[in-house]
Structure formats: structure tokens, C-alpha cells
MARSERO-532160 format. One record per residue (C-alpha): residue number from 1; x, y, z. Coordinates in pm, 1 decimal. Each point is the difference from the previous one (the first is absolute). Layout:
<margus>
n->NUM, xx->X, yy->Y, zz->Z
...
</margus>
This chain:
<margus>
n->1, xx->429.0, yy->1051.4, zz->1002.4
n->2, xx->331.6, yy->-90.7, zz->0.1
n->3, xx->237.5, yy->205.3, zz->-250.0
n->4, xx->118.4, yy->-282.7, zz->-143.6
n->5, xx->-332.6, yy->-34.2, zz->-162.4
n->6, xx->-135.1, yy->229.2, zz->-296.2
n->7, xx->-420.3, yy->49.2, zz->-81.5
n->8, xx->-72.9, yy->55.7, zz->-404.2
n->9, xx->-390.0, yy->40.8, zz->-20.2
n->10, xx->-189.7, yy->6.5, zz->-328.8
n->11, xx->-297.3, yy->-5.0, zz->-130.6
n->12, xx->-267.8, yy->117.3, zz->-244.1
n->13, xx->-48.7, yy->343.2, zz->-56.0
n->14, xx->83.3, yy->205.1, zz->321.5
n->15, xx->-92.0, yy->-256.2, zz->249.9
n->16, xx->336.0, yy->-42.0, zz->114.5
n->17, xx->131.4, yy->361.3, zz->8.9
n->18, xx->-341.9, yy->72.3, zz->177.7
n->19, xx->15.5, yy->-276.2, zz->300.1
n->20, xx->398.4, yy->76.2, zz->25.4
n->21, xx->-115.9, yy->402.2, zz->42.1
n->22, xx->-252.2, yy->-133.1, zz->274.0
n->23, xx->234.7, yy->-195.1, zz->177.2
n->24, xx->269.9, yy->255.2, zz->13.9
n->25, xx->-265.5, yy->254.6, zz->139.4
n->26, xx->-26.6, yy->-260.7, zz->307.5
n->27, xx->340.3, yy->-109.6, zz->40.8
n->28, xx->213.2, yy->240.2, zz->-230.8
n->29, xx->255.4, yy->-44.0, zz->-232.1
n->30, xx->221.0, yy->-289.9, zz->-57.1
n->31, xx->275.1, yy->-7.4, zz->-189.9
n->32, xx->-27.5, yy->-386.7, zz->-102.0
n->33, xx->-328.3, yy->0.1, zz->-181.2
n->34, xx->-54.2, yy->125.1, zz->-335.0
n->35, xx->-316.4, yy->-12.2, zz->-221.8
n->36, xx->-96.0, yy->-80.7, zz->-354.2
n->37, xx->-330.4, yy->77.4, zz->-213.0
n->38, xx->-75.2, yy->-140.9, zz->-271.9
n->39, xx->-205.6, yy->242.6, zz->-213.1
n->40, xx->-242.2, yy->-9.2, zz->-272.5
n->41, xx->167.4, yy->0.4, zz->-323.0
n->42, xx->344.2, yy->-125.9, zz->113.6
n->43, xx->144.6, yy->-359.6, zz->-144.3
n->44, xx->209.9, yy->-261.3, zz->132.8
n->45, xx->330.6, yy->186.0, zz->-64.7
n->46, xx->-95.0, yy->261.5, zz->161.7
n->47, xx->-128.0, yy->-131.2, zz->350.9
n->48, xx->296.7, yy->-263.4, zz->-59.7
n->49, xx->234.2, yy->315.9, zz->2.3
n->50, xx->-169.9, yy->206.6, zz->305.0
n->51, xx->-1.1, yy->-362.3, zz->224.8
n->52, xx->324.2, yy->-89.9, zz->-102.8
n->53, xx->163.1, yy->379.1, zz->101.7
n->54, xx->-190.6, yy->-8.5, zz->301.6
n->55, xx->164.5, yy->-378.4, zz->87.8
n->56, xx->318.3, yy->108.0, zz->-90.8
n->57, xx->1.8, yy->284.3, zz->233.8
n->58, xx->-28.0, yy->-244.2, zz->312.6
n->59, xx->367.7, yy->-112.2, zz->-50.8
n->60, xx->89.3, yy->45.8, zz->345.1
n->61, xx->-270.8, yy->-200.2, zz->89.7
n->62, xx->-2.4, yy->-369.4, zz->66.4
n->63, xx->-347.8, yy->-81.6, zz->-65.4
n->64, xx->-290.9, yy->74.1, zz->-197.2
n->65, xx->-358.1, yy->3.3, zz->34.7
n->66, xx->-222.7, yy->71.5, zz->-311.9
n->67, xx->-345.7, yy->64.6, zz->97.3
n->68, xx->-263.4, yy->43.9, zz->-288.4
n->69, xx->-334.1, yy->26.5, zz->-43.7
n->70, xx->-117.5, yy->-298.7, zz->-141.7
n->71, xx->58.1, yy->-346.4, zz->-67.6
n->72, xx->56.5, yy->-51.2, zz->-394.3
n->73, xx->1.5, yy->380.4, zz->-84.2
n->74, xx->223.7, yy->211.7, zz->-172.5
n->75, xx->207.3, yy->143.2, zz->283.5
n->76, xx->-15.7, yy->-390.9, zz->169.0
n->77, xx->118.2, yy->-134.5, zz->-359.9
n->78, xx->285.3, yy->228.9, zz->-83.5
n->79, xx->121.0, yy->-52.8, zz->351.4
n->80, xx->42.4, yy->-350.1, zz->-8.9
n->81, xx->126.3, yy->51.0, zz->-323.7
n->82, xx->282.8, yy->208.5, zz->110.3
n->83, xx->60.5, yy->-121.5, zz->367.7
n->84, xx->-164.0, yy->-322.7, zz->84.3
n->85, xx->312.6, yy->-188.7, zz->-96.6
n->86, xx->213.3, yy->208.6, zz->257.2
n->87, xx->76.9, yy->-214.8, zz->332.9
n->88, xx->-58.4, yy->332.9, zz->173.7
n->89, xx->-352.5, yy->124.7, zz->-63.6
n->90, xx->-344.0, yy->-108.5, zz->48.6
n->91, xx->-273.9, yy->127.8, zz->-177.0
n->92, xx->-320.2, yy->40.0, zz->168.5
n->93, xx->-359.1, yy->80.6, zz->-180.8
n->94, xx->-285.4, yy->143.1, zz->183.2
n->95, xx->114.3, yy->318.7, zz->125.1
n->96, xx->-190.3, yy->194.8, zz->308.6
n->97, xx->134.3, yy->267.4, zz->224.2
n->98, xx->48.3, yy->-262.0, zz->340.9
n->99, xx->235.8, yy->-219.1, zz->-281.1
n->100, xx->193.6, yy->320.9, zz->-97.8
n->101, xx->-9.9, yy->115.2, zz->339.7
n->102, xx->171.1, yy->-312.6, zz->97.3
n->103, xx->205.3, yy->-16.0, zz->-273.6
n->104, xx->191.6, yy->328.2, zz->81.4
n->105, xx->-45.3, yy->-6.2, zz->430.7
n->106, xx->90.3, yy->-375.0, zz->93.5
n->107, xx->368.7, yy->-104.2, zz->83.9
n->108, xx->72.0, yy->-337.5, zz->-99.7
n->109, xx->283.1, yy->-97.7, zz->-165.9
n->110, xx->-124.2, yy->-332.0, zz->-136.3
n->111, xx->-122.1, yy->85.8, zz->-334.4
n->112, xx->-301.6, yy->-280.7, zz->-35.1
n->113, xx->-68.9, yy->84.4, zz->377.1
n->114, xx->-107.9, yy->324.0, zz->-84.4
n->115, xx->-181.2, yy->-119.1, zz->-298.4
n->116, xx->-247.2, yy->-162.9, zz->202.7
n->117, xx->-38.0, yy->272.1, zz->285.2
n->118, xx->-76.3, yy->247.6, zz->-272.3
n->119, xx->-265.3, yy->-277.3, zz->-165.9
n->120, xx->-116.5, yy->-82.9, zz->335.7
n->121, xx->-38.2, yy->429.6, zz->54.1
n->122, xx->-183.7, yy->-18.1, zz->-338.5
n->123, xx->-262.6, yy->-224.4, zz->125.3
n->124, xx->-96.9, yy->72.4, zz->340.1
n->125, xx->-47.7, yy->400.9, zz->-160.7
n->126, xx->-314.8, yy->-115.7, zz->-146.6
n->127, xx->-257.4, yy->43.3, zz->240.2
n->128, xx->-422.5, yy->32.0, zz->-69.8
n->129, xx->-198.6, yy->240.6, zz->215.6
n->130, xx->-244.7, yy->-139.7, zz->195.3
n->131, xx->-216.9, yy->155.8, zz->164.7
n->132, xx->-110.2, yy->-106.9, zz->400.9
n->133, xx->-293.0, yy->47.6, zz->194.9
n->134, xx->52.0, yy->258.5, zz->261.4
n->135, xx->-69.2, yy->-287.7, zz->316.6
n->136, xx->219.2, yy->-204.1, zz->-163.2
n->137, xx->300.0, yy->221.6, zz->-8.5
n->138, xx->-68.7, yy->107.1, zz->349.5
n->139, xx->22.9, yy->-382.1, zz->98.8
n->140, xx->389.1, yy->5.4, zz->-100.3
n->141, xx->77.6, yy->287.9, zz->230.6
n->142, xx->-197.4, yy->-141.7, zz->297.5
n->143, xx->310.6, yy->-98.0, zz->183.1
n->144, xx->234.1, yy->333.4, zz->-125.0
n->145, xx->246.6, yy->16.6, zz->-263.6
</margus>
């Protein structure tokens, strides 16, 4: 990702500390994402306050990307109800590792560029297992690999 871009991911509960704590066993630590739960019990001025000091310490970045958890939640809500007038962040609902994972590894300077590699990341994650017959799977390798 390019450093002129910052990552803010929140979401219900400990969803988003969890999935940042699995990407960062993959791909380590990066100092332009932070994370925000939203925990049972809090109220508006109090995720307001944790998304807003987590924001505000991505000064030196140029751009934004919110990522929550779900369209029309909480975390989703109070995002777009702090930041989604800001010319420089986009906020994102749906969150999965391969969107996160994108989010924090992809260079590309151009803000709404990046937007829709990480959506595009998102999407093509979700895969169904399916399970082959043995002469069929041979079939594909007739010819090699």
C-alpha cells in the first residue's frame, strides 16, 4: 500500500481486532492500519471518540480507507457520520481478511483505484468447496501442469 494511504477497520465486537491480528501473523505489522471494536455496552460517544482518535492519528497520511463490518451497522453508521463527508476517505462495509489484506499490501496511489481492487479482493475470496470425482481431476493433469 502506498504510505500515503491509512487503513481504520471496525467492527462489532472483536471482529476487527481479530482479522487485523490474523493478517499481521501473515504479513506482519504495519504501521498505517489501526483497528476499532465496538463493544457491548458502549454508545455512540464512545465509538465516535475511539474512531475519531484513531482518524486523527493518520495525519501524515493522505488518504483514508474505513473498512467495517457491515452495511447500516453501528461501526458503518458512526463512520459515515464522522468521515463520509471528507474528500479523502472511503468507507467500505463488508470486511474479510483478502479486503484487509489488500487494504494494507497494495500500492496505488489513486484513492478510488484502490477502493475497487480491495472490493474486487473481497469478492473473488469467497470461494465454495466442491468436491471432484477422482477421473475427473486426473483429466486436468493429462497434459502436465
Amino acid at each position: 500500500m502506498s504510505k500515503s494511504t491509512a487503513v481504520l477497520v471496525t467492527a462489532h465486537g472483536k471482529f476487527s481486532e481479530g482479522i487485523l491480528s490474523t493478517v499481521e501473523i501473515i504479513a506482519g505489522k504495519f504501521e498505517n492500519v489501526k483497528n476499532v471494536n465496538f463493544l457491548e455496552g458502549e454508545n455512540f460517544e464512545m465509538i465516535d471518540k475511539k474512531l475519531i482518535d484513531a482518524y486523527n492519528s493518520f495525519s501524515n497520511y493522505d488518504h483514508v480507507i474505513v473498512i467495517t463490518d457491515l452495511m447500516g451497522g453501528t461501526p458503518f453508521n458512526r463512520s459515515v457520520m464522522n468521515f463520509g463527508g471528507n474528500d479523502n476517505t472511503r468507507i467500505l462495509a463488508g470486511l474479510n481478511f483478502a479486503m484487509l489484506f489488500t487494504a494494507i499490501t497494495t500500492e496505488n496511489d489513486d484513492i478510488d483505484l484502490l477502493v475497487d481492487e480491495i472490493i474486487e479482493a473481497g469478492k473473488d475470496s469467497i470461494q465454495k468447496f466442491e468436491l471432484v470425482e477422482k477421473d475427473d481431476y486426473l483429466d486436468d493433469f493429462e497434459d502436465g501442469i
